[in-house]
BATORDO-74641 format. One line per field, with one value per residue (C-alpha): x, y, z; residue in three letters. Coordinates in steps of 0.1 Angstrom, whole numbers, plus 5000, padded with zeros to 4 digits. Layout:
<nodes>
u <- X/...
v <- Y/...
w <- Z/...
rest <- ALA/...
</nodes>
This chain:
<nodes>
u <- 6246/6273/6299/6281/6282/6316/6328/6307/6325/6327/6290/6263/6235/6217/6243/6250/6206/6212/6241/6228/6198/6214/6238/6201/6190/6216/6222/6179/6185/6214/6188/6162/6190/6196/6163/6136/6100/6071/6084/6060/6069/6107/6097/6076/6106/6129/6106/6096/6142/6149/6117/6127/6167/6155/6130/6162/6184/6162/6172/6146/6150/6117/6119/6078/6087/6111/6087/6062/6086/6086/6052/6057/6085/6063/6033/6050/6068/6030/6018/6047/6044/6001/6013/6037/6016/5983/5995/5982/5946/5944/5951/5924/5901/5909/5903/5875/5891/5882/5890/5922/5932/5927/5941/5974/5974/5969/5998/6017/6014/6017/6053/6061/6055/6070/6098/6109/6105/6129/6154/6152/6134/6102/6098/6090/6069/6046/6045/6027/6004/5990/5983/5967/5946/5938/5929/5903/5891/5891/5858/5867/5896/5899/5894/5913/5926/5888/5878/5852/5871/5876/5869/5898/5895/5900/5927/5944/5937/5950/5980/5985/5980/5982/6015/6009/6012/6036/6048/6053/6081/6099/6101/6107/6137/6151/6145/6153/6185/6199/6205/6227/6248/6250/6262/6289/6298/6300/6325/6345/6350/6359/6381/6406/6387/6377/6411/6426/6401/6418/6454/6456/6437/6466/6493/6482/6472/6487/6516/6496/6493/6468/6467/6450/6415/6421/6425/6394/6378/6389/6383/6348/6336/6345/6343/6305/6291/6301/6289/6251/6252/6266/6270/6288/6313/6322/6328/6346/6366/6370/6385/6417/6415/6403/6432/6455/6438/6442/6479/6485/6469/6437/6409/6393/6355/6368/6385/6350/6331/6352/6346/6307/6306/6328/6309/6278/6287/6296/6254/6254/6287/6281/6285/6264/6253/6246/6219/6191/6208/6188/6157/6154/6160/6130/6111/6114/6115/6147/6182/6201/6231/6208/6209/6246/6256/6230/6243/6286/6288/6270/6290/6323/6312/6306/6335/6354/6344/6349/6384/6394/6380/6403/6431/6427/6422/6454/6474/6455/6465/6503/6503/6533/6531/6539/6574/6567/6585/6563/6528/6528/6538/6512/6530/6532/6495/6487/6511/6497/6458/6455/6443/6409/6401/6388/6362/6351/6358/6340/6313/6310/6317/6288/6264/6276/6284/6274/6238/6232/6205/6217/6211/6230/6257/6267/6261/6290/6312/6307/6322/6348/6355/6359/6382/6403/6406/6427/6452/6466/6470/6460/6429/6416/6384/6387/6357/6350/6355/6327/6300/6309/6306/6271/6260/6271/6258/6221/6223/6231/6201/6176/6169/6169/6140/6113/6123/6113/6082/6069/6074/6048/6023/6022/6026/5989/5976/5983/5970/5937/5931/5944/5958/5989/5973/5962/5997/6010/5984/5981/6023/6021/5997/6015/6047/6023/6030/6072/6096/6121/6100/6086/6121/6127/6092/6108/6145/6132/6107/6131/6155/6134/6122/6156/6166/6171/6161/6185/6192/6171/6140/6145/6144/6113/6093/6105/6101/6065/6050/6076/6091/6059/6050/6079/6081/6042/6059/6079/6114/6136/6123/6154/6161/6137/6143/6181/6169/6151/6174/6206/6181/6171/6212/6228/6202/6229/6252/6224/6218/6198/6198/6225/6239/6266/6285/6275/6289/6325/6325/6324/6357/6373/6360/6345/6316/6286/6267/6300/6314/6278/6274/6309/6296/6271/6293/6320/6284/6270/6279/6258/6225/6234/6242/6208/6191/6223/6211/6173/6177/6208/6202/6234/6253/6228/6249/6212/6220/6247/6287/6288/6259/6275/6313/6300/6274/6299/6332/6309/6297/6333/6347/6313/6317/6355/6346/6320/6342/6372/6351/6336/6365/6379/6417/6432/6467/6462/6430/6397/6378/6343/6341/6359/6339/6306/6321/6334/6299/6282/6307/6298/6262/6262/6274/6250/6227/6247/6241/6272/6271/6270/6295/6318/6315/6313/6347/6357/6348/6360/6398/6400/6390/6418/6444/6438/6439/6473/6484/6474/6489/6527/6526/6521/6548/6573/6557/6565/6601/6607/6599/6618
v <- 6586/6582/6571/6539/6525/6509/6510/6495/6463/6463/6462/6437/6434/6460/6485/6478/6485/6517/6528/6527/6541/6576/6575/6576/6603/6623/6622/6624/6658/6670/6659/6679/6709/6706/6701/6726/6704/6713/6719/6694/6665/6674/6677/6642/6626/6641/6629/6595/6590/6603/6586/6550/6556/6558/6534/6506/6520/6516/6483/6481/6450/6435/6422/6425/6463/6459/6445/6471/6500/6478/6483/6518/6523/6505/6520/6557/6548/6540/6577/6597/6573/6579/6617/6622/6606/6624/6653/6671/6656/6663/6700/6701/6683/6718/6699/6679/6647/6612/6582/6570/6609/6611/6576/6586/6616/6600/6570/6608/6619/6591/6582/6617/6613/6579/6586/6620/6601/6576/6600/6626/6614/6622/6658/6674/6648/6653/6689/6681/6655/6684/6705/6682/6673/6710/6710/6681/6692/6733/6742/6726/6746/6780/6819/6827/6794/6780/6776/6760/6723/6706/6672/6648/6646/6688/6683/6659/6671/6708/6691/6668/6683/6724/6748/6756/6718/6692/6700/6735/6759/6740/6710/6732/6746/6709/6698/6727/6740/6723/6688/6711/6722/6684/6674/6703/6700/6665/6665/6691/6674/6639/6661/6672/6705/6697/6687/6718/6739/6724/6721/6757/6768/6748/6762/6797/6795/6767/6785/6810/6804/6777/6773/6740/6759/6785/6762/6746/6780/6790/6754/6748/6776/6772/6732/6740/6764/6733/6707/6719/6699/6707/6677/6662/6690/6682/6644/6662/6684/6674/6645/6659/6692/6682/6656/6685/6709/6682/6678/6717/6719/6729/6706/6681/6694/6734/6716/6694/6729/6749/6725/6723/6758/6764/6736/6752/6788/6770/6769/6810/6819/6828/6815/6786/6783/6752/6752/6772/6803/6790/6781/6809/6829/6812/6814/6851/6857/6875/6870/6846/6871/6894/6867/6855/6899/6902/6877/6881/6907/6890/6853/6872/6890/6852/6842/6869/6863/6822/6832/6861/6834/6808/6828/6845/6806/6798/6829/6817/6785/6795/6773/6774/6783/6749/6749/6760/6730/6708/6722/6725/6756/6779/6779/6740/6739/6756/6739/6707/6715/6754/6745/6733/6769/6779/6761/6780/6817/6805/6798/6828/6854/6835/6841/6874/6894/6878/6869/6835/6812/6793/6759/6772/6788/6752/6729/6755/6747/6709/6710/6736/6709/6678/6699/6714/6678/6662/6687/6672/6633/6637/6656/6632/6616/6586/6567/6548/6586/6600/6572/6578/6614/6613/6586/6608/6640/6623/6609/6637/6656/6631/6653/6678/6666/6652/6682/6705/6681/6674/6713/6716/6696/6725/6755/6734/6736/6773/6782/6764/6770/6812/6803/6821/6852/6850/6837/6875/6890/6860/6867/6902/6901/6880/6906/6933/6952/6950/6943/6935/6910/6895/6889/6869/6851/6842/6834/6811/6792/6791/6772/6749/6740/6738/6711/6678/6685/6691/6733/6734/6713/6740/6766/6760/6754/6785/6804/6796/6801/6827/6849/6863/6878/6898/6908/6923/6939/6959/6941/6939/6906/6893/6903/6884/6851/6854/6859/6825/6809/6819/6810/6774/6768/6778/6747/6728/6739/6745/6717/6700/6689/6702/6678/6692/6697/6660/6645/6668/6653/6621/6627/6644/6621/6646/6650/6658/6680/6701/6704/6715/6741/6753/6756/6778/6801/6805/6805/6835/6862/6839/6850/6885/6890/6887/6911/6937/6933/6932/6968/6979/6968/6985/6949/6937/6962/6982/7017/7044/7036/7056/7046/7007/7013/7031/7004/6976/6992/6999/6961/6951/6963/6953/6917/6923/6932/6910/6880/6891/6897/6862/6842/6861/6873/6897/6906/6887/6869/6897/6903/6902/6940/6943/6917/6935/6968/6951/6935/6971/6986/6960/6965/7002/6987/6967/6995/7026/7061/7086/7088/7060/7042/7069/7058/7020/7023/7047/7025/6993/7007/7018/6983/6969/6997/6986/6947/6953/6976/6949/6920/6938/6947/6910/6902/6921/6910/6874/6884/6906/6875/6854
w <- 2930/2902/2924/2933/2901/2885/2850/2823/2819/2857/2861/2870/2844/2863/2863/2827/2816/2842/2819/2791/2795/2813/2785/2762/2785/2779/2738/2736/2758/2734/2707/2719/2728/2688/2678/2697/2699/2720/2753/2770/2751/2758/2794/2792/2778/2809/2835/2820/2817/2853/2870/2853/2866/2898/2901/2886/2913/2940/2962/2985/3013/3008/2970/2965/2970/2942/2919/2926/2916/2885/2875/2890/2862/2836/2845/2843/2810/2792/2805/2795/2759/2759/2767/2739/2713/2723/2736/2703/2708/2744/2737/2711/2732/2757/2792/2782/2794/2792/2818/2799/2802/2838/2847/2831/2850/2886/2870/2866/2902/2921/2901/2909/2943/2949/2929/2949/2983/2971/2959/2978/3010/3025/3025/2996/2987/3021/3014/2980/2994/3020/2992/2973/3002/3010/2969/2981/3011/3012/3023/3058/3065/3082/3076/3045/3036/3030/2994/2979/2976/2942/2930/2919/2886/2881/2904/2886/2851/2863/2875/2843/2813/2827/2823/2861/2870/2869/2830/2841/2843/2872/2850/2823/2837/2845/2806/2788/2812/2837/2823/2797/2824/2842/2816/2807/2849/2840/2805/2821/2854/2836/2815/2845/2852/2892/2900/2880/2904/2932/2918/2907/2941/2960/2937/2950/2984/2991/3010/3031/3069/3073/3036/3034/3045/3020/2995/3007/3008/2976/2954/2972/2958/2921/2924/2941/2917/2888/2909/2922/2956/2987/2999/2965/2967/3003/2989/2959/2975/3013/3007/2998/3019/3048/3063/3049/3069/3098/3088/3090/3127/3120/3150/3134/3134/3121/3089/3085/3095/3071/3039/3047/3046/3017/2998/3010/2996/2961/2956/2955/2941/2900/2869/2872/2911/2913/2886/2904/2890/2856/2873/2897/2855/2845/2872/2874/2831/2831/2814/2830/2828/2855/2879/2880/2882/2913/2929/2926/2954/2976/2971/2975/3011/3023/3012/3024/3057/3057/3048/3074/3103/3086/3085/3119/3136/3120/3133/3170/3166/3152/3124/3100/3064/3040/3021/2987/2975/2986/2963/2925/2912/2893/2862/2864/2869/2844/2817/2826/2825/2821/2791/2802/2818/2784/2784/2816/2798/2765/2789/2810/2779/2758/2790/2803/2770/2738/2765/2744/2758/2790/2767/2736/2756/2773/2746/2726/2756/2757/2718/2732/2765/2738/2719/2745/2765/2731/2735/2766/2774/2812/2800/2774/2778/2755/2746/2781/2796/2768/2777/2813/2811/2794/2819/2852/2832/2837/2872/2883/2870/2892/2923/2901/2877/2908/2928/2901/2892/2926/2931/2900/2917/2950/2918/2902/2936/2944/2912/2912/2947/2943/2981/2963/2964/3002/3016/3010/3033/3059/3060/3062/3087/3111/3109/3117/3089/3100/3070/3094/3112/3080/3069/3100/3094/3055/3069/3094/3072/3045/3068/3081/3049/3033/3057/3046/3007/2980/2971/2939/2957/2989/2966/2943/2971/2991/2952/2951/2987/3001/2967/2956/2991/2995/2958/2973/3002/2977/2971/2946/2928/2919/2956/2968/2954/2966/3000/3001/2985/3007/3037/3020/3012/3044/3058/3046/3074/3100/3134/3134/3098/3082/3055/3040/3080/3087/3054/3063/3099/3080/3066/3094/3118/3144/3164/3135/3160/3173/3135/3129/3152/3147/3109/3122/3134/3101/3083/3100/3072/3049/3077/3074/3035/3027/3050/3034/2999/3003/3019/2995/2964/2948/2966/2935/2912/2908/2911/2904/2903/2929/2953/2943/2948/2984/2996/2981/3002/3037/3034/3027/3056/3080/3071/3079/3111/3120/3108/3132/3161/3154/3154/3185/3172/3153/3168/3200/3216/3215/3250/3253/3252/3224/3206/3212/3202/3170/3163/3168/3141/3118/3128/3116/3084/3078/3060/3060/3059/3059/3094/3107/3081/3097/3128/3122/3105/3129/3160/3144/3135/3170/3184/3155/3167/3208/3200/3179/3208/3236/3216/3217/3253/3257/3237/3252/3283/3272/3266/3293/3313/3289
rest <- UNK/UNK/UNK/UNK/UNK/UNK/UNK/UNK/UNK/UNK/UNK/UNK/UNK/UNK/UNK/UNK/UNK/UNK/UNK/UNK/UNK/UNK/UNK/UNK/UNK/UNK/UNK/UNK/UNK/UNK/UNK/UNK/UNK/UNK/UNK/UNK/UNK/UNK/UNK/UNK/UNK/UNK/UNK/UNK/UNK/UNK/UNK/UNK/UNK/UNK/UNK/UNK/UNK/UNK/UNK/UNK/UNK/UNK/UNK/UNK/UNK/UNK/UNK/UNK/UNK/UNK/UNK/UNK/UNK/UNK/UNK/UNK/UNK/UNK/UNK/UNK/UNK/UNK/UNK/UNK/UNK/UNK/UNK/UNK/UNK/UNK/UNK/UNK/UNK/UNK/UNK/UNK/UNK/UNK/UNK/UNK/UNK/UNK/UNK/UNK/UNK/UNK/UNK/UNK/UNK/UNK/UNK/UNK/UNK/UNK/UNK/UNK/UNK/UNK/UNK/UNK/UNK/UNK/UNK/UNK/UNK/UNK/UNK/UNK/UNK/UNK/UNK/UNK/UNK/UNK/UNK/UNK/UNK/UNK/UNK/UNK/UNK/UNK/UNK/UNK/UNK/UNK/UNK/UNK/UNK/UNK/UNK/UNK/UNK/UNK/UNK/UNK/UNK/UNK/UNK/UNK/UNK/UNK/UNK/UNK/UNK/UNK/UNK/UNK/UNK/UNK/UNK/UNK/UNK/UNK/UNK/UNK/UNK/UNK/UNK/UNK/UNK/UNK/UNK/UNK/UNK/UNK/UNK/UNK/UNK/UNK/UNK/UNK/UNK/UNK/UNK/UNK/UNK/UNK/UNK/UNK/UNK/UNK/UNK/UNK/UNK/UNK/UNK/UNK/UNK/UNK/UNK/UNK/UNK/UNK/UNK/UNK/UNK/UNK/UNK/UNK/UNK/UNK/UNK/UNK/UNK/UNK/UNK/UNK/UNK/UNK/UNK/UNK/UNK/UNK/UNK/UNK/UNK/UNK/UNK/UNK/UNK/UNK/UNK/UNK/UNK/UNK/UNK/UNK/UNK/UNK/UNK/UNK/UNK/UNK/UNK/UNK/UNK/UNK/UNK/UNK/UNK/UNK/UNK/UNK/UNK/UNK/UNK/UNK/UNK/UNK/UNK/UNK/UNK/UNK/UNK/UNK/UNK/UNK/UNK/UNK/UNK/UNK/UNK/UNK/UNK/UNK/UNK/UNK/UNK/UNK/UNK/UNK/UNK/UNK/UNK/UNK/UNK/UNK/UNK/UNK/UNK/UNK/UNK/UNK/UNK/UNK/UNK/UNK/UNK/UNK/UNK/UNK/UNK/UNK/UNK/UNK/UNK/UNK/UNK/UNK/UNK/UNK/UNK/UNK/UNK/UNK/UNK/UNK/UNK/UNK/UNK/UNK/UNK/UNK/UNK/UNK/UNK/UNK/UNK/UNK/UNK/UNK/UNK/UNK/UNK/UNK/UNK/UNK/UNK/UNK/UNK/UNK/UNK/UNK/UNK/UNK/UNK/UNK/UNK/UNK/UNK/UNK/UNK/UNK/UNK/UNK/UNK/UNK/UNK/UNK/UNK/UNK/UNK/UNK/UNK/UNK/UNK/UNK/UNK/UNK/UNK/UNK/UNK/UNK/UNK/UNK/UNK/UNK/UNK/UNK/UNK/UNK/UNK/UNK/UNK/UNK/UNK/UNK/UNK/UNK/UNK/UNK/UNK/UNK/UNK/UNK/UNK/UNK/UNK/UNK/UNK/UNK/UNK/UNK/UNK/UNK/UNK/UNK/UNK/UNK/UNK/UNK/UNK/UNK/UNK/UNK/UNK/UNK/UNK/UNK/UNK/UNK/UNK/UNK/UNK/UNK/UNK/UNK/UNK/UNK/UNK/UNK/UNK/UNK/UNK/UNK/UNK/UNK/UNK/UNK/UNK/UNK/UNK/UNK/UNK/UNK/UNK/UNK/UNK/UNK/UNK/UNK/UNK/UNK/UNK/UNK/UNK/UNK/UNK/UNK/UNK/UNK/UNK/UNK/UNK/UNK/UNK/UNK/UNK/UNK/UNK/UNK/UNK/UNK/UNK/UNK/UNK/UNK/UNK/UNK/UNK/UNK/UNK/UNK/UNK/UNK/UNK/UNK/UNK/UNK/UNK/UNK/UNK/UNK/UNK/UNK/UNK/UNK/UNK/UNK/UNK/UNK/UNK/UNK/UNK/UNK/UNK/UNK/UNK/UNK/UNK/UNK/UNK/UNK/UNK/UNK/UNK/UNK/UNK/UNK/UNK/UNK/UNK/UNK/UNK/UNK/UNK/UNK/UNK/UNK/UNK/UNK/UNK/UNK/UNK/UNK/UNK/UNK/UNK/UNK/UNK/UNK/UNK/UNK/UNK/UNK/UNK/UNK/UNK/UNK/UNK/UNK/UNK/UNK/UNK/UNK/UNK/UNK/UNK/UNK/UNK/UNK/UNK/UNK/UNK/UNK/UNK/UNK/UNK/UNK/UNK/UNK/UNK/UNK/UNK/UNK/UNK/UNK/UNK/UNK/UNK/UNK/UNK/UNK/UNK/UNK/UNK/UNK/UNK/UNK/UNK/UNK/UNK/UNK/UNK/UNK/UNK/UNK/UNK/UNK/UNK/UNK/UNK/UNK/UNK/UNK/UNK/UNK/UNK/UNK/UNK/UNK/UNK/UNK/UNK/UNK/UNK/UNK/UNK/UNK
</nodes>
């Protein structure tokens, strides 16, 4: 939403009250960052900021609409005021609430609602409103959803003024984590870092057959973990690779397929993931540190196999490698900006090793990013930079905020209804007892509900009615959660609503639905991955060096296959035999005992060996006849 708005002395009146009061957002959330209060009022405060930006950027056609969101904005700003200056009373007065209470608590969800529809579109906010209804009206549904119904004023004060409501962990994680690390993606990208992700990432694949999608490959996936949209990064990032990757050869909808699904993968690939890396930490109480180590095996297999297809469709296609000349050298690169890569280190060593609170950890780096941007003109931010960086920082956290608090109004409900703890048996029911079929069940509800809603919104929702029923089956928790959340993330890339493939045929100009589809297919590792680490947890890092290094090289060489067979060439175009056999090896991969790996690897080298063999008796062949 950032890149709609101009400088400040560019900016209409409008845009110049919008600027100033995200640049307020952001200091008040370094304030809070500095100073700990009670985490409601800091959580008031976020919501009562991020609902008001979005009601001022709203331009609705019809201008009574306008001045309705208004009095929306108004009406939202007294609650979250009435709530921060009561909030002590309320407490004392332990649920016993009176009509100015309750009023400011329907004001509460009613802005919630309207203000997710308008930035982030119609479905989450749906989703809440059936819950809420089924909070209303629960005797009249079925079997084991029926419950005894409540009245609206339990529902709304449970949703209000509860920790399992709207002010609830979600939220929590919005105010207290992620708006840290918006604004750090934000400093550091203002600061040169983005374009030293992309320069450096040129610099060294660059030069490699088809090198413009490896560069793609290889940027998206650092660029994406900063930025915590898909579709932002394909903006980001795809506006440079892709006509390079157009330039070089490559069709028009595989160069837009290839930067949706690199952009795509940035959401799962560690140290920050987007942002749901801290939620999905809070959500389950463990270090952060656990979460970004579980999931680094995993992000590299995807990306392994998005580059193998890459580079295989560029040795199909016979695309030349670029002069070296022509890129910026390594060592340039790094003279000119390598500089602001220490802000990334002091980042990841404060998280990982000295395990410092995700909030302390990037508000360190932010001083370490305005330090480290004066040593270098090109990576100063000046003053307009600074205000601009803080401004971007909190527009960036809106989906963010009314994702996570329209997902606390469907956490109040599950809890005051206890439908949480009948979704695991009505799920387990329909699989028939099957983990392999309630998998499916979770992977193909998590899709469908990913589509069309940003990856943190996908994921609290699939965290709340999916997570806890396979954590009952017996997974791995931290398992678990992954596994919804690579299902809700690869929606981005999956027809018919796949975002992040539609915004890169935009830039490539090609056919949304074939760059989709073709996104599919370079995607498909990020289908399999999860059903590999729910059933081996050592691709967690869980387990002995051994078991790990074992599991970790079997997997390796599975996605290797299944990648090659995918993208039909290795040393020369791969029949439809050889394809199949291919897939099988990978297949016995997959979850491997001793002898099966043996003959997966076995089968699969063969395959390689006849393809190699086949591709030089139709080159000489070729010459022969030459």
């Amino acid at each position: 939403m950032e890149q709609n708005l101009p400088s400040f002395k560019e900016s209409t009146v409008m845009q110049k009250i919008i600027y100033i009061i995200a640049i307020v957002f952001s200091l008040v959330s370094l304030y809070f960052g500095f100073s700990p209060e009670a985490s409601v009022i800091q959580q008031a405060v976020h919501l009562m900021f991020a609902s008001a930006i979005i009601f001022l950027l709203s331009k609705p056609v019809i201008k009574a609409v306008k001045v309705f969101d208004i009095l929306v904005m108004i009406s939202t700003t007294l609650s979250a005021i009435y709530l921060i200056l009561n909030f002590e009373a309320i407490a004392w007065r332990a649920g016993d609430l009176n009509t100015l209470d309750l009023t400011m608590g329907a004001i509460t969800i009613f802005s919630v609602l309207y203000a997710t529809k308008k930035i982030i579109g119609w479905s989450l906010p749906i989703i809440a409103l059936v819950f809420i209804l089924y909070a209303l009206f629960g005797r009249y549904f079925p079997g084991m959803f029926q419950h005894g119904g409540y009245d609206i004023s339990r529902i709304i004060g449970h949703i209000y003024l509860t920790e399992d409501g709207i002010y609830g962990s979600p939220l929590k994680a919005s105010a207290t984590l992620v708006i840290f690390f918006l604004i750090f993606s934000s400093f550091y990208e203002r600061a040169g870092g983005g374009n030293l992700v992309i320069q450096l990432a040129n610099a060294m694949f660059g030069w490699l057959r088809g090198g413009p999608a490896k560069v793609a490959v290889v940027a998206s996936s650092l660029f994406g973990s900063i930025s915590g949209s898909a579709v932002a990064n394909v903006v980001g990032t795809g506006a440079l690779t892709i006509p390079l990757m157009k330039k070089t050869g490559y069709k028009a909808h595989f160069a837009g397929a290839v930067e949706a699904v690199s952009s795509t993968g940035g959401q799962i690939m560690p140290p920050i993931m987007g942002a749901a890396a801290f939620i999905m930490a809070e959500m389950l109480g463990i270090p952060y540190s656990e979460i970004v180590l579980a999931a680094l095996i995993p992000a590299i297999l995807y990306y392994l196999a998005l580059f193998i297809m890459v580079h295989y469709e560029a040795k199909k296609l016979g695309l030349q490698k670029i002069d070296k000349s022509t890129l910026p050298s390594t060592k340039q690169v790094l003279l000119d900006s390598g500089h602001m890569l220490v802000p990334l280190f002091v980042l990841v060593y404060l998280l990982v090793f000295l395990h410092y609170s995700p909030a302390r950890a990037a508000l360190i780096t932010l001083g370490v990013i305005l330090i480290f941007s004066m040593l270098r003109k090109g990576t100063r931010l000046g003053l307009n930079g600074f205000f601009e960086s803080l401004r971007n920082g909190s527009l960036g956290v809106l989906q963010v905020a009314l994702a996570c608090a329209c997902a606390g109004i469907i956490v109040g409900v599950f809890s005051l209804t206890g439908l949480g703890l009948k979704m695991s048996h009505i799920l387990i029911n329909l699989s028939g007892g099957s983990m392999v079929i309630l998998l499916i069940l979770t992977a193909m509800t998590s899709i469908i509900l990913g589509m069309g809603m940003p990856t943190v919104g996908a994921y609290l929702v699939l965290a709340i009615l999916i997570a806890p029923t396979l954590i009952d089956a017996g997974f791995n928790p931290i398992a678990a959660h992954l596994f919804i959340f690579y299902f809700g993330n690869i929606s981005n890339v999956t027809p018919p609503v796949a975002l992040a493939a539609y915004a890169a045929a935009g830039l490539a100009g090609s056919n949304a639905t074939k760059t989709g589809w073709t996104a599919t297919r370079l995607a498909v590792s990020g289908f399999i991955i999860p059903f590999m680490f729910i059933f081996n947890e050592e691709l967690l890092l869980e387990g002995s060096t051994v078991e790990i290094f074992y599991i970790v090289f079997t997997s390796l060489i599975g996605i290797a296959f299944l990648s090659i067979a995918l993208q039909g060439y290795f040393s020369t175009n791969i029949g439809l035999t050889e394809k199949i056999l291919l897939i099988a090896a990978s297949i016995m991969l997959i979850n491997p005992e001793l002898i099966t790996s043996i003959c997966g690897i076995t089968l699969g080298i063969i395959i390689l060996f006849w393809n190699v063999t086949k591709g030089k008796k139709a080159t000489a062949t070729a010459n022969i006849n030459l």
